[in-house]
LOMAR-599107 format. One record per residue (C-alpha): residue number from 1; residue in one letter; z, x, y. Coordinates in Angstrom, 1 decimal, always signed. Each point is the difference from the previous one (the first is absolute). Example, Ala and Ser with C-alpha at 12.3 -4.5 7.8 and 13.67 -1.06 7.14 Angstrom:
# residues 2
+-----+------+--------+--------+--------+
! pos ! code !      z !      x !      y !
+-----+------+--------+--------+--------+
!   1 !    A !   +7.8 !  +12.3 !   -4.5 !
!   2 !    S !   -0.7 !   +1.4 !   +3.4 !
+-----+------+--------+--------+--------+
//
This chain:
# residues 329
+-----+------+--------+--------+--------+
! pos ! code !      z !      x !      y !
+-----+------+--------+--------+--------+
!   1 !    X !   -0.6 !  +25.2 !   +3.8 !
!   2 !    X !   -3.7 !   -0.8 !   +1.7 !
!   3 !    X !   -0.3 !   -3.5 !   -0.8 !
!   4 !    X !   -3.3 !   -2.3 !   +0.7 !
!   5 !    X !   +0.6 !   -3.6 !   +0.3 !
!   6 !    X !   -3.0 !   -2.4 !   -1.1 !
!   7 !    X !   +0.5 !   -3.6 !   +2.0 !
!   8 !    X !   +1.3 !   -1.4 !   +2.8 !
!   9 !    X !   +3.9 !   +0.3 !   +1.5 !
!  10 !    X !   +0.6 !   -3.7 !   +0.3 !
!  11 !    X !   +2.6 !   -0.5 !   -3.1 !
!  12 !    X !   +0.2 !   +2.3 !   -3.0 !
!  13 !    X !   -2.2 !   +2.6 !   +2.0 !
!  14 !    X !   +2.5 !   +0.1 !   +3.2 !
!  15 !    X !   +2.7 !   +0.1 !   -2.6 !
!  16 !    X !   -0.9 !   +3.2 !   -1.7 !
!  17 !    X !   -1.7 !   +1.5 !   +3.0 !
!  18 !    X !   +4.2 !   -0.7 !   +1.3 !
!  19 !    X !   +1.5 !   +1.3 !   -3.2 !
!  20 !    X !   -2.5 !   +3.4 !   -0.1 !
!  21 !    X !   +0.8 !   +0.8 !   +3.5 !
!  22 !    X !   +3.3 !   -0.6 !   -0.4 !
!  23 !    X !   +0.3 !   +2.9 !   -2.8 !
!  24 !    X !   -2.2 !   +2.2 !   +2.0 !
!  25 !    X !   -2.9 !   -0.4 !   -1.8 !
!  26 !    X !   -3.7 !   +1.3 !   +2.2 !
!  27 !    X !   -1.9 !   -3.5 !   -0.4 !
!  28 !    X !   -3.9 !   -0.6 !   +0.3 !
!  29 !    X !   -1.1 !   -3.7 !   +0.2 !
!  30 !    X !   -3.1 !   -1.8 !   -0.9 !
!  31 !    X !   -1.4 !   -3.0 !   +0.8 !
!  32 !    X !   -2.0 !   -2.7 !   +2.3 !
!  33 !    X !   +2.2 !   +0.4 !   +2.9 !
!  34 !    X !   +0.5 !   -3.9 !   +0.3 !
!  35 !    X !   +3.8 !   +0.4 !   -0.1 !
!  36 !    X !   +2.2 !   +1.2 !   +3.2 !
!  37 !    X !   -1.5 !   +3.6 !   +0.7 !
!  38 !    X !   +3.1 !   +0.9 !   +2.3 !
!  39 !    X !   +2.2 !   -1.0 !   -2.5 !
!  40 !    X !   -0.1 !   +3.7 !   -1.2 !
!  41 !    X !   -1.1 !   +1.7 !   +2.3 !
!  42 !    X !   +0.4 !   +3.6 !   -0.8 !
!  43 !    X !   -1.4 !   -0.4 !   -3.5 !
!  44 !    X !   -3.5 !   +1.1 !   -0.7 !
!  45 !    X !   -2.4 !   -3.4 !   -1.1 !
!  46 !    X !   -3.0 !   +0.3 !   -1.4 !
!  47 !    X !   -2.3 !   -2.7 !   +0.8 !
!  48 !    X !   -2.3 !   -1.7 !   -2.2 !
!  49 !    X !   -0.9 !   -2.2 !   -2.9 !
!  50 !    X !   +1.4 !   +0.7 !   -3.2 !
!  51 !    X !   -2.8 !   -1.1 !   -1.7 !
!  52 !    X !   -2.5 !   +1.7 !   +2.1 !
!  53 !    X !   +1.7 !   +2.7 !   +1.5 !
!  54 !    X !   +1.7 !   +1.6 !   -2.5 !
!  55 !    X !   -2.2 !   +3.2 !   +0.5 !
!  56 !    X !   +2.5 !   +1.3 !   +3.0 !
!  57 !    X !   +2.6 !   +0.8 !   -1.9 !
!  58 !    X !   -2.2 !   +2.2 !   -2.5 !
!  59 !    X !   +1.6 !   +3.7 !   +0.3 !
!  60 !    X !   +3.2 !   -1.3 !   +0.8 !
!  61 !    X !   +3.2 !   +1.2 !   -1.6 !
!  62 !    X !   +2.7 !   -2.0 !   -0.6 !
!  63 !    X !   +3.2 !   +0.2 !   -2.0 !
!  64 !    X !   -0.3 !   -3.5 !   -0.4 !
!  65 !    X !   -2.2 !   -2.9 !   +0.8 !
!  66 !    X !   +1.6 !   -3.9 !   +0.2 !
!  67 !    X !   -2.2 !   -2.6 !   -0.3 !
!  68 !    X !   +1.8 !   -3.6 !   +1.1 !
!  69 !    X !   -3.0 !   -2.2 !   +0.3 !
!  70 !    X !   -2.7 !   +0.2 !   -2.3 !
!  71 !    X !   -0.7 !   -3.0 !   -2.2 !
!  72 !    X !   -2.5 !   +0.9 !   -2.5 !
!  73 !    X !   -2.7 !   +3.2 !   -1.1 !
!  74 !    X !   -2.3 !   -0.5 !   +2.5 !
!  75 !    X !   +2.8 !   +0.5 !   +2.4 !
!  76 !    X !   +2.2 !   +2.9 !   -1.5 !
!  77 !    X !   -3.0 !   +2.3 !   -1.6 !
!  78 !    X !   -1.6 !   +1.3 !   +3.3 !
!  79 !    X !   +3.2 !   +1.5 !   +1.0 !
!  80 !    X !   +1.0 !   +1.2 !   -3.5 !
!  81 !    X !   -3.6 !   +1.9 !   -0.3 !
!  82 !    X !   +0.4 !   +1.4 !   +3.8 !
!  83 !    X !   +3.7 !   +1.3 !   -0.4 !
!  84 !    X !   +0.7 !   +0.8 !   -4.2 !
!  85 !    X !   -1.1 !   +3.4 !   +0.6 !
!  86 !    X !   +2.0 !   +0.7 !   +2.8 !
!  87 !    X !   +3.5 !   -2.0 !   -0.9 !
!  88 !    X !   +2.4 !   +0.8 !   -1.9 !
!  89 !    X !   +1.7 !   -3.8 !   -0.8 !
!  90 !    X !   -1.7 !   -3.7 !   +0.8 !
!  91 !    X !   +2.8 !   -2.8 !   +0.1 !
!  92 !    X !   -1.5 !   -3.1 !   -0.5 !
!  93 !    X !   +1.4 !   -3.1 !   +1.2 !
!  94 !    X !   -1.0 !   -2.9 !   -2.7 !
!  95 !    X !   +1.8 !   -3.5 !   -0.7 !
!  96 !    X !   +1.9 !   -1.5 !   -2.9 !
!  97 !    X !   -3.0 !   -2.7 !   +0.3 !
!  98 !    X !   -1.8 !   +2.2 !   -2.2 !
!  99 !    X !   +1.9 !   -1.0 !   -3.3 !
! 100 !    X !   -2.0 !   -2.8 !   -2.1 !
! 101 !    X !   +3.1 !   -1.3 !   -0.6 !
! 102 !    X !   +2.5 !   -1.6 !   +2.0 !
! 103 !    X !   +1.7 !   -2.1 !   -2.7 !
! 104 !    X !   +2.4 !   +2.4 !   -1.1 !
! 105 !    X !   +1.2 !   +3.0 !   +2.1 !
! 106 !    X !   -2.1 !   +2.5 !   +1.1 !
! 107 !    X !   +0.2 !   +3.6 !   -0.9 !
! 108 !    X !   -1.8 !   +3.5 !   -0.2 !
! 109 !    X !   -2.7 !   -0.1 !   -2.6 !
! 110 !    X !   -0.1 !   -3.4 !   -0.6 !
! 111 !    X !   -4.0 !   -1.1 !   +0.7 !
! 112 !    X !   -1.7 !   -0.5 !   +3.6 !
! 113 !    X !   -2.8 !   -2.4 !   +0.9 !
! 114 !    X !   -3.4 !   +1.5 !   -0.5 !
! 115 !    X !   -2.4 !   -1.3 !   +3.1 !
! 116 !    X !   -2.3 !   -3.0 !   -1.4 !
! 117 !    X !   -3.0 !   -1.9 !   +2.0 !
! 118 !    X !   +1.4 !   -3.4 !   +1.4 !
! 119 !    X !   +3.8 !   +0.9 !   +0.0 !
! 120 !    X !   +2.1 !   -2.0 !   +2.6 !
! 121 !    X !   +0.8 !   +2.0 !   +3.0 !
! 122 !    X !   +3.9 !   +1.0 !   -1.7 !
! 123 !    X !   -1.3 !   +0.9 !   -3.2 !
! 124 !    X !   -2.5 !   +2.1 !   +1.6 !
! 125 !    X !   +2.1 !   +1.6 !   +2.5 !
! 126 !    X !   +2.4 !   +1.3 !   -3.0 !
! 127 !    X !   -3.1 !   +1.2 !   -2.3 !
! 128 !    X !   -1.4 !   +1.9 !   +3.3 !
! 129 !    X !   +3.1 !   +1.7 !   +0.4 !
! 130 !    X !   +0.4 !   +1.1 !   -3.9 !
! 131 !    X !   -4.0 !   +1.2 !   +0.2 !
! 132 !    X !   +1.1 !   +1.8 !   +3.1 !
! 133 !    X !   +3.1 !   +1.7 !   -1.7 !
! 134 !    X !   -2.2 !   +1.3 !   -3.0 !
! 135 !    X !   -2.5 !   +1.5 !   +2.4 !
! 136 !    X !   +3.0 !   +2.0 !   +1.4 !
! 137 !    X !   +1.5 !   +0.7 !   -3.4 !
! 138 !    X !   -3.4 !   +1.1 !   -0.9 !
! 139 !    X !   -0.2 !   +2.2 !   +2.6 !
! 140 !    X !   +3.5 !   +1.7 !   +0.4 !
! 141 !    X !   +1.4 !   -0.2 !   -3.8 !
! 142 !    X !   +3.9 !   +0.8 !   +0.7 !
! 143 !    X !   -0.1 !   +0.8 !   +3.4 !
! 144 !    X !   -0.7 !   -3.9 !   +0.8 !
! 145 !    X !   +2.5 !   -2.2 !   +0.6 !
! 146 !    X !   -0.4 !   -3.8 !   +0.0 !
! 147 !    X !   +2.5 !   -2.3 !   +1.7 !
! 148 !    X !   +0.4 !   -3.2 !   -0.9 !
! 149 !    X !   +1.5 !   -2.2 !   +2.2 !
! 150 !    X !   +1.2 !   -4.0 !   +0.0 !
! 151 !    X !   +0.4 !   -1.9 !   +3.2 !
! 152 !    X !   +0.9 !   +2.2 !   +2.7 !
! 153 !    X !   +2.0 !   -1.1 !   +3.0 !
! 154 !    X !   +1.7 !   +1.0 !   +3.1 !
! 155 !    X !   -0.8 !   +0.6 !   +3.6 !
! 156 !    X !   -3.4 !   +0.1 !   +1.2 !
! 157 !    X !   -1.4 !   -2.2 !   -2.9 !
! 158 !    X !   -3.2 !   -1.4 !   +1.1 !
! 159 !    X !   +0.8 !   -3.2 !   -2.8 !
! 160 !    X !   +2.8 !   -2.1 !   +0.7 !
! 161 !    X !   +1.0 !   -0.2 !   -3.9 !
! 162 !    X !   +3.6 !   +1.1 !   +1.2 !
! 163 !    X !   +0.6 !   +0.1 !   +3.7 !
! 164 !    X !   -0.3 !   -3.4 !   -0.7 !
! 165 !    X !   +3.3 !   -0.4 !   -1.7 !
! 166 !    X !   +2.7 !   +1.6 !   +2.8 !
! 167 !    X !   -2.4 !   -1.8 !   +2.4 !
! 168 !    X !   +0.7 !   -3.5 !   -1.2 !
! 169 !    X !   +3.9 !   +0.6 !   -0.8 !
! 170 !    X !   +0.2 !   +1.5 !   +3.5 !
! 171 !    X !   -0.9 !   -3.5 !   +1.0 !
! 172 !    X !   +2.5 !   -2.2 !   -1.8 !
! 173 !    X !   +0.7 !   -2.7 !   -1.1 !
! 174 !    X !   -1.1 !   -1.2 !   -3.3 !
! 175 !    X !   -2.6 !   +2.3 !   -2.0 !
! 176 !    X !   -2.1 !   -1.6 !   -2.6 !
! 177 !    X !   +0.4 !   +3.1 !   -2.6 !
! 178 !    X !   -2.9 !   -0.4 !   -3.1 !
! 179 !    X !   +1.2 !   -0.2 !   -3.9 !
! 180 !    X !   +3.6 !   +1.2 !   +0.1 !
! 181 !    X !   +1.8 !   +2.4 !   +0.6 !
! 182 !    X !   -0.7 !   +1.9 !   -3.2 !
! 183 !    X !   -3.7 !   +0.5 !   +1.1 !
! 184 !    X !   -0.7 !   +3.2 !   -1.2 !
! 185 !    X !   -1.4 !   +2.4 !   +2.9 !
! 186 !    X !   -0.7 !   +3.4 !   +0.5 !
! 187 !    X !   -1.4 !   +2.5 !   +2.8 !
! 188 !    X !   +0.9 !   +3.3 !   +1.6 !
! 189 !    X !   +0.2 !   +1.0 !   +3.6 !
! 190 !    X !   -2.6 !   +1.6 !   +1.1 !
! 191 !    X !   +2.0 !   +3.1 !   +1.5 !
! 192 !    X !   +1.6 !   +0.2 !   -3.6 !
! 193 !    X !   -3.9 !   +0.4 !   -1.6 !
! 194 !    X !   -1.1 !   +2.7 !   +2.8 !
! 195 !    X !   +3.4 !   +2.1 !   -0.5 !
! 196 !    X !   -0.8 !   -0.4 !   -3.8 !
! 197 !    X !   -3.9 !   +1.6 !   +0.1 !
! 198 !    X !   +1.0 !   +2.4 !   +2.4 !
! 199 !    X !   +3.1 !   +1.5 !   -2.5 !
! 200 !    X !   -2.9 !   -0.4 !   -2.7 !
! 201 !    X !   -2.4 !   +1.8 !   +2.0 !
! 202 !    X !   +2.3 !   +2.7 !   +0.5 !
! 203 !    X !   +1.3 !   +0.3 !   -3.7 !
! 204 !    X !   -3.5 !   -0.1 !   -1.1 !
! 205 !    X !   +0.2 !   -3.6 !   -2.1 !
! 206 !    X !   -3.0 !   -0.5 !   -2.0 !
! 207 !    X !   -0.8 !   -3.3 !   -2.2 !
! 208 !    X !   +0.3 !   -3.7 !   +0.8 !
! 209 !    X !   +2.9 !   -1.5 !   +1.2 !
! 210 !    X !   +1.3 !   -3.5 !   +0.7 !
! 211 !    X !   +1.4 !   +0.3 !   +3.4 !
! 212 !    X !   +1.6 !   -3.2 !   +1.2 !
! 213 !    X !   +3.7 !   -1.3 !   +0.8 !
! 214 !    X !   +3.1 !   -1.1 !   -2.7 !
! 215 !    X !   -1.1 !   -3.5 !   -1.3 !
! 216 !    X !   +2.3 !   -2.7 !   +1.9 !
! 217 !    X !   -0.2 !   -3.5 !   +0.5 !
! 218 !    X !   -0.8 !   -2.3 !   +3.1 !
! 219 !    X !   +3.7 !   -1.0 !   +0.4 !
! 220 !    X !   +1.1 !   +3.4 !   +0.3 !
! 221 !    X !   -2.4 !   +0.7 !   +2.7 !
! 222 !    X !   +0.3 !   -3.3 !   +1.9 !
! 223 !    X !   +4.1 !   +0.7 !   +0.1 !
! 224 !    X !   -0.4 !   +3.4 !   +1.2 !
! 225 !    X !   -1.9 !   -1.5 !   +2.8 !
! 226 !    X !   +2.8 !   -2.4 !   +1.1 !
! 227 !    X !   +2.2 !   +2.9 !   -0.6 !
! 228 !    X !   -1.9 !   +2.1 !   +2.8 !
! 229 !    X !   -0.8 !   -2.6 !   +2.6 !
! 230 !    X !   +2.2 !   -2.6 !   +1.7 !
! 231 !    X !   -1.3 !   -3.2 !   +0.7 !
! 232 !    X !   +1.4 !   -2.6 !   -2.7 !
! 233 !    X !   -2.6 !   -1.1 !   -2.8 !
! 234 !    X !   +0.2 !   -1.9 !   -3.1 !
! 235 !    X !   -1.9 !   +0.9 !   -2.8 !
! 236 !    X !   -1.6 !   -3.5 !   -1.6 !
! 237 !    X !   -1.4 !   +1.2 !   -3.8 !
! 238 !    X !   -3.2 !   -2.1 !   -0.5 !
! 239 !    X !   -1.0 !   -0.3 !   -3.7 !
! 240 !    X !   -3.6 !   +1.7 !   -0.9 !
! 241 !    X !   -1.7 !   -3.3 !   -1.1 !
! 242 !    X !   +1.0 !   -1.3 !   +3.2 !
! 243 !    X !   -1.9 !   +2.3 !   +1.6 !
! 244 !    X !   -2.7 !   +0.3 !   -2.2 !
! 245 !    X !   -0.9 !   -4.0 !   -0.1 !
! 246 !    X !   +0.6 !   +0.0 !   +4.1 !
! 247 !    X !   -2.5 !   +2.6 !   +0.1 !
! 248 !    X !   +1.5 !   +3.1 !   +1.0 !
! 249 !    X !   -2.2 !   +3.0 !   -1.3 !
! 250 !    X !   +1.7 !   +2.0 !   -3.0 !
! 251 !    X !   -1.5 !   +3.3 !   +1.3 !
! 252 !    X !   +2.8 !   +0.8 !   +2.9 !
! 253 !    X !   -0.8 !   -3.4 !   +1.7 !
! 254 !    X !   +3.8 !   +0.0 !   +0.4 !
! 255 !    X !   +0.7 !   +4.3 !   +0.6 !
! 256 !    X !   +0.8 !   +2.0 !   -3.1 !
! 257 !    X !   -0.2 !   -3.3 !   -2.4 !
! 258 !    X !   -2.3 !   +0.2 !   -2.6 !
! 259 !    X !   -1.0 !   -2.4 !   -2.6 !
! 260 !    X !   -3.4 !   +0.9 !   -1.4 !
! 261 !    X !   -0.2 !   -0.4 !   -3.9 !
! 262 !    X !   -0.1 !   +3.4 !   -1.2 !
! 263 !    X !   +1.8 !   +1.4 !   +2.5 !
! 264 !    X !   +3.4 !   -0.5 !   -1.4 !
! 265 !    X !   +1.2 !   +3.2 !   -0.4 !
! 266 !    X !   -1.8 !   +1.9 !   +3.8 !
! 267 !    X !   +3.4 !   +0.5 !   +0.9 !
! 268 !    X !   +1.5 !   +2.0 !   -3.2 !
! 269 !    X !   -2.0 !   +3.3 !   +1.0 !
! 270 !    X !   +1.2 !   +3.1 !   -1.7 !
! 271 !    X !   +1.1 !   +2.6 !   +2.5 !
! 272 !    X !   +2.0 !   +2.3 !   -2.5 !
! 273 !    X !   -2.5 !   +2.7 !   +0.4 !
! 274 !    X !   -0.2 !   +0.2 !   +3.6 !
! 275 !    X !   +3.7 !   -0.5 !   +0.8 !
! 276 !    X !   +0.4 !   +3.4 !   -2.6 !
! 277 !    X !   -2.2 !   +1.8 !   +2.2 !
! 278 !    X !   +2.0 !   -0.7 !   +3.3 !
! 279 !    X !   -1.0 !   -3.7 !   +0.9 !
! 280 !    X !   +3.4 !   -1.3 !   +2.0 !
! 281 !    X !   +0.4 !   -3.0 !   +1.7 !
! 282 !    X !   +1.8 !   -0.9 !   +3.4 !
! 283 !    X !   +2.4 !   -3.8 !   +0.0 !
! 284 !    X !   -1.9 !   -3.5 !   +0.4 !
! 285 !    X !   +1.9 !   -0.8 !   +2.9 !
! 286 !    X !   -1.4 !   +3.7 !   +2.0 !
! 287 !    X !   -3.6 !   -1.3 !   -0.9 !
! 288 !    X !   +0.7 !   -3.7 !   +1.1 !
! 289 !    X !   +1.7 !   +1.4 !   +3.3 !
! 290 !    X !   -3.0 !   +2.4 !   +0.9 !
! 291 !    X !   -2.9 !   -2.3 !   -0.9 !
! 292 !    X !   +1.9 !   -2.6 !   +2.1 !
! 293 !    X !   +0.5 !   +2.5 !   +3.1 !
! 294 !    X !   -4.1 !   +0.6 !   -0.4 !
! 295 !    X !   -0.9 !   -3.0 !   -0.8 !
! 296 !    X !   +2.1 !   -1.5 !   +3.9 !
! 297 !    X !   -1.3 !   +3.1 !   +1.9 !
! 298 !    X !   -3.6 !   -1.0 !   -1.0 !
! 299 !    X !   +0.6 !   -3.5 !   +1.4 !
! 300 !    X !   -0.5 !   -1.8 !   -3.9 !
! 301 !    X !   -2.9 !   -0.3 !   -2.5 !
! 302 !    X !   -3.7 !   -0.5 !   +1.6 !
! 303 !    X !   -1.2 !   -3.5 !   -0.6 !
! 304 !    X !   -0.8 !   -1.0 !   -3.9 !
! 305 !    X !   +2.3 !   +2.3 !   -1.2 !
! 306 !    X !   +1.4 !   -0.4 !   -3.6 !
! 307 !    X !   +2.7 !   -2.2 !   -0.4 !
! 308 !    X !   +1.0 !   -3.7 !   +0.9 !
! 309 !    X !   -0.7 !   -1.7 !   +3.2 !
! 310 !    X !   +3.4 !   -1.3 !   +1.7 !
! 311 !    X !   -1.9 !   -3.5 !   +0.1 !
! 312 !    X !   -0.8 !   +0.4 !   -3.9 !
! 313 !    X !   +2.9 !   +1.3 !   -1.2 !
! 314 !    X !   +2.4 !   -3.1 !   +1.4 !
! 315 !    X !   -2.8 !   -2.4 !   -1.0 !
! 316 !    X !   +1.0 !   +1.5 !   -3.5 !
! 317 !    X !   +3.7 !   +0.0 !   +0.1 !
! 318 !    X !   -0.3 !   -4.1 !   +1.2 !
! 319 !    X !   -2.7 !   -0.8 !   -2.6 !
! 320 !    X !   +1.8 !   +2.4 !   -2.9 !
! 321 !    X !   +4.2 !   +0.8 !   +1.1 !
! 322 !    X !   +0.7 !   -2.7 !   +2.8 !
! 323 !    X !   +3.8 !   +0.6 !   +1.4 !
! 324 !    X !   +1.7 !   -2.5 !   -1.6 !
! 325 !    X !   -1.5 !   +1.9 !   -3.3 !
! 326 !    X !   +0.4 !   +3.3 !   +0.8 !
! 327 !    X !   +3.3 !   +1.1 !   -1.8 !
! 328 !    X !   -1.8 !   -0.9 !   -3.3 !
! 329 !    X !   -2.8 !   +2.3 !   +0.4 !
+-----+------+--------+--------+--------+
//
């Protein structure tokens, strides 16, 4: 297939650009240039602003056109209006942030957030992307596909929302670990979602589709972490209103924890559709071991990553699970 890739290669971008060359695909990318320009060097880039630049790729052909970063209308139209005569399928790459609902689990159909003046920046961000998908829809009918993703995760993340777990295991000792171990979580490796839209690409997938990992919970993930590295650690469970009244932010303040009123259920996504369609995963413990190898060779997060500071997170075990304590957490 000739493929064009919309965005940058630093994460999701680098991961299909990997996964379409690895299949043998002809690729075409498209974007600002601002990531590593020798990181593929033999490819053909385009440079230029999505927004303003769109106008190269008119007359193009493409089998397909992937478009990883664009956030709302004004983003995705120029480059659906340059290329829908000329392609034959645009994959989209959307959010499950787009669902109104996050109370009960999240599944195709159900309704999206319609873009509003005044929204706060992560209602907004979910109502762009569903304006952005309809524009697409709009555009392509069944020859658009929509992907929408959870939290994804693995090497070369530019958050630290999971690096930061086999990071601080690595280091031992005793772990403050948020809620329990029944925390529900759920994600999907990023090499797992690229492998996934390239077999969709290829099979000629149309329609919207949830595309995250199997729900799991945060005990699961923290024990396949102290199953792949091997410094001792102790996991010390620190109750939710504990770390609620001493101030630790609901939204991931502690990584992958999550305690926002109406937010119960953002980890009971649907997948069912995408895993019919070829979605497969690879183990926990392959993920944890390969974010880990990154996350070492890049010498650790840059300053103010997400996560606990070591200085805050053993303030909280004194103040909240002191030793003489800790086996009834």
């Amino acid at each position: 297939m000739n493929i064009l890739i919309v965005g940058g290669t630093r994460f999701l971008g680098r991961a299909i650009v990997d996964a379409a060359l690895g299949r043998g695909h002809e690729l075409t990318l498209f974007n600002r240039g601002t990531t590593d320009p020798a990181l593929f060097p033999g490819l053909e880039t385009i440079l230029g602003d999505r927004c303003h630049d769109a106008s190269k790729l008119s007359g193009r052909s493409f089998d397909a056109v992937i478009d990883v970063p664009g956030m709302n209308p004004g983003d995705v139209r120029p480059v659906v209006d340059a290329v829908s005569s000329f392609v034959e399928r645009y994959v989209f790459v959307s959010t499950v942030s787009v669902y109104a609902d996050h109370s009960t689990p999240q599944v195709e159909g159900q309704p999206v957030l319609v873009p509003a003046e005044g929204q706060d920046p992560g209602v907004a961000y979910g109502a762009g992307k569903a304006a952005a998908e309809e524009v697409v829809i709009n555009a392509f009918g069944d020859k658009a596909l929509v992907a929408r993703p959870g939290l994804i995760v693995g090497p070369h993340d530019p958050t630290d929302r999971f690096a930061y777990w086999p990071r601080r295991i690595a280091r031992g000792g005793r772990v403050l670990a948020p809620g329990g171990p029944d925390h529900p979580a759920q994600f999907i490796d990023v090499r797992d979602l690229a492998s996934w839209i390239m077999t969709a690409a290829e099979d000629g997938l149309g329609g919207v589709f949830n595309a995250t990992g199997r729900p799991t919970t945060l005990g699961a993930v923290l024990e396949a972490c102290q199953r792949v590295v091997t410094a001792p650690s102790e996991l010390v469970w620190v109750d939710d209103e504990d770390l609620l009244a001493a101030g630790v932010n609901p939204w991931m303040g502690v990584p992958l924890w999550i305690r926002v009123p109406g937010w119960e259920a953002h980890a009971e996504v649907g997948i069912e559709r995408a895993s019919a369609s070829g979605l497969v995963f690879r183990s926990l413990e392959e993920t944890v071991r390969d974010t880990l190898a990154w996350d070492l060779a890049r010498g650790g997060p840059s300053q103010g990553a997400e996560g606990l500071s070591h200085e805050w997170e053993q303030e909280l075990l004194r103040q909240l699970a002191p030793v003489s304590d800790a086996a009834n957490i």
